[in-house]
C-alpha positions in Angstrom: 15.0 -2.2 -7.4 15.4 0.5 -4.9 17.9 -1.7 -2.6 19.6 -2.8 -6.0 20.3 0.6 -6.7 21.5 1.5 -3.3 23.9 -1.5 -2.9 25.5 -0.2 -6.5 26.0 3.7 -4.8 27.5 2.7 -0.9 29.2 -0.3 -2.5 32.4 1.2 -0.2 30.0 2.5 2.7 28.6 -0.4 4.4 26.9 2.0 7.2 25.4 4.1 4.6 24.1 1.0 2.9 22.2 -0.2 6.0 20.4 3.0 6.5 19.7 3.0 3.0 18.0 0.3 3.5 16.3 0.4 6.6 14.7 3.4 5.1 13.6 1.7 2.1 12.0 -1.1 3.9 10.3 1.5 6.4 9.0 3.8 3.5 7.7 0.6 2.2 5.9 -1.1 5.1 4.3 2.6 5.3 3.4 3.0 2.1 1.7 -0.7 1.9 0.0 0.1 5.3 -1.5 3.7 4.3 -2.5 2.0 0.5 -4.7 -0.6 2.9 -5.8 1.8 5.1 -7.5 4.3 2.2 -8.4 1.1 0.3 -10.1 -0.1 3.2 -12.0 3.1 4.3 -13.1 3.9 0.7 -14.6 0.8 0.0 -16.3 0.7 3.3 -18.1 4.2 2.6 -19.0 3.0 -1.2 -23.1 3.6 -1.5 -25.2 0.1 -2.8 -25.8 0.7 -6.0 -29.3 -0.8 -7.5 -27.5 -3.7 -9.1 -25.9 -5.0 -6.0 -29.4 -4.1 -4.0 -31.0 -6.6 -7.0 -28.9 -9.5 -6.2 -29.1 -9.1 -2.6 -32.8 -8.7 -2.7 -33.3 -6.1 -0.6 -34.8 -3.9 -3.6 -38.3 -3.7 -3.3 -40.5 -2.4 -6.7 
């Protein structure tokens, strides 16, 4: 939508249009590779809980 939008604006501006965007696609890939990066960290440091210890077996009563 974003790209969309900025073809619309620098319809006249062809160099404004590419660094439009460039910086679309950049802010993008950053945003998807940060999103990965947190999702990936905070699911790694997630404690067992005592249903998932159950199923595993490794809860011992």
């Amino acid at each position: 939508m974003s790209i969309f939008i900025a073809e619309l604006g620098f319809v006249n501006y062809p160099e404004d249009l590419l660094m439009a965007k460039t910086g679309i696609l950049f802010a993008s890939l950053t945003a998807g590779i940060s999103g990965f990066i947190w999702l990936y960290l905070a699911s790694k440091n997630q404690p067992v809980s005592s249903d998932q210890q159950e199923m595993s077996g490794e809860a011992h009563h």
